[in-house]
N, C-alpha and C positions, 0 to 999 in steps of 0.2 A: 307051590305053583304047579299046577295041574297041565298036561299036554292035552286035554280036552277044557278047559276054561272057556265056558261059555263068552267069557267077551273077546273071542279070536273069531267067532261070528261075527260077531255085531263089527268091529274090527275094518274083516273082509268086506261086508253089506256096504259100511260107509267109506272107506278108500275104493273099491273097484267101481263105485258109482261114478257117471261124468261128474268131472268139475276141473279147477282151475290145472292142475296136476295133470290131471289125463286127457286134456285135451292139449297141453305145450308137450307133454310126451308122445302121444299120437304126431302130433303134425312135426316135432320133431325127428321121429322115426320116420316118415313120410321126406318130409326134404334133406338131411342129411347122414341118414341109415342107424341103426341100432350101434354101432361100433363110434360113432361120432359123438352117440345122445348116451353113453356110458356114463359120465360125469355128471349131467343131470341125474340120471336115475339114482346113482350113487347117493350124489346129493341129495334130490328127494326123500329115500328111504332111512339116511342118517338124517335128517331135518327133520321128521315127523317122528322119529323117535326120541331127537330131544325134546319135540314139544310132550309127547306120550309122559316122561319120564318129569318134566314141569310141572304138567298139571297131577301125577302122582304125590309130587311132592306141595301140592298147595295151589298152586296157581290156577288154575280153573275155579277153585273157591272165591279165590279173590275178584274175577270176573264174574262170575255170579253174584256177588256179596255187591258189587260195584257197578251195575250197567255203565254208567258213563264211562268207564273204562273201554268196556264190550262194542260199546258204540264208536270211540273212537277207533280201535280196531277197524272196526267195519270199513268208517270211511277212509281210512288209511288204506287198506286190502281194495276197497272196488276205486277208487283212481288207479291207484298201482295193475289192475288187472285191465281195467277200462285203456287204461296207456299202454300196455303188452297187447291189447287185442290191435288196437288202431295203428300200432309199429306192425304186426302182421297183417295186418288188409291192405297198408300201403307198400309193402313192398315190391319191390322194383324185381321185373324178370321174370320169364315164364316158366319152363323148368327149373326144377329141385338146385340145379345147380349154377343157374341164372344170376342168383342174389349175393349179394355182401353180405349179407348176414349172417350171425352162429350160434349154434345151440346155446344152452346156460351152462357157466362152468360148474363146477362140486359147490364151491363157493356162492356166486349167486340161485342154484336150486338149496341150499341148506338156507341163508336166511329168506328167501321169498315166503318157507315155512312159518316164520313167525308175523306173514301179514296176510296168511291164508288161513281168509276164518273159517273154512270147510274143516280145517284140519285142526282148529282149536274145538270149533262142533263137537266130532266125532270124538276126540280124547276127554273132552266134557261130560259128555255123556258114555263112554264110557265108561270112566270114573265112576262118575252118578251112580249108573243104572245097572251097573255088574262090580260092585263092594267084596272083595273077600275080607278085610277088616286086616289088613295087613298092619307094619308100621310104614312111615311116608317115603323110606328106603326101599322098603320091598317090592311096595306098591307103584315106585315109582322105575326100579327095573322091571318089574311086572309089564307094566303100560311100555318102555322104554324096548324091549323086544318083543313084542306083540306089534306095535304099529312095524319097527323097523323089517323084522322077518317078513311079515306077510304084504309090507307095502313094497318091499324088492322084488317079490312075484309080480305085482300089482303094476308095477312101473315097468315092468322087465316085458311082461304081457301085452300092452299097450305100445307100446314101443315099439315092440316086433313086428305087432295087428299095424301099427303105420306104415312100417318099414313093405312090410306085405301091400298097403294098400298102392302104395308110389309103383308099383308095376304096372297097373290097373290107368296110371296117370298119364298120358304117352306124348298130349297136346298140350302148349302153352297156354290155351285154354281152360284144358281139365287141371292144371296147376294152381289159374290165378282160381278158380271154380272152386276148388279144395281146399286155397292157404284161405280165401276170403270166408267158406263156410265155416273153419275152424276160427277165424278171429269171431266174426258172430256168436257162435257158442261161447266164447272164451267173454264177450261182452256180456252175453245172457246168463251166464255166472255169477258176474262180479253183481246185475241188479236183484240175483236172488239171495242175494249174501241179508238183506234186510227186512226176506219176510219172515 
């Protein structure tokens, strides 16, 4: 394994892109600070390495080999996200610190990985589309600390860029304005999980 392996590109390209991950990390760093959303991130970046390390070992074949499998995925992943967006648009309170709500534990950020099809995508294809012809061990720590290392930055980055943004936030206004344009996006997600 190589410390320049072309797919720690492609990797980077499709975790630091918006989607269901960087937008509950964003707005979680926004409403209650990087030091609160530690356990999410944590979670995130072990969740995406076990899925990396899955499909090394096979499982992304079998989802290709299988759409109805893939598909059910799908619709499993955009309710579950379509429900996470509409739990943040309705919530109650204007500033960050207004609401009952709490970030995701270690626990719910590591299995939400396995009904986030962004994150099956990208280990999909990279699999696919960057092969060193490994055995399905190698190949699968391979994938297993490439997604994990670089989605720690990934999740760590976003987090902060939220945590940054909540200063900028001052009115009960710019709050609801904020949590509700992140459930939007987080909605606008889950309908492009299908094209």
């Amino acid at each position: 394994m190589s410390l320049f392996d072309p797919v720690y590109a492609f990797i980077f390209a499709g975790l630091f892109s918006p989607g269901p991950n960087v937008i509950l990390l964003l707005a979680s760093g926004a409403r209650f600070g990087a030091r609160a959303t530690w356990p999410h991130i944590l979670g995130v970046a072990i969740g995406v390495g076990i899925i990396g390390a899955c499909v090394g070992f096979g499982i992304g074949a079998l989802l290709i080999a299988h759409p109805e499998l893939a598909f059910v995925l799908k619709c499993v992943a955009a309710l579950w996200i379509l429900w996470m967006a509409w739990s943040l648009y309705r919530v109650q309170g204007g500033l960050k610190n207004g609401s009952t709500d709490k970030p995701f534990t270690f626990v719910q950020a590591v299995l939400f990985q396995w009904i986030n099809p962004k994150i099956w995508a990208v280990a999909v294809a990279a699999s696919a589309g960057y092969p060193l012809g490994l055995p399905p061990e190698s190949e699968a720590l391979r994938l297993a600390m490439g997604f994990t290392g670089i989605n720690f930055f990934v999740c760590t980055f976003w987090t902060y860029f939220g945590e940054g943004v909540s200063r900028f936030l001052r009115t009960d206004r710019a709050w609801l304005i904020f949590r509700r344009t992140m459930a939007v996006f987080l909605a606008l997600s889950a309908l492009l999980i299908f094209r």
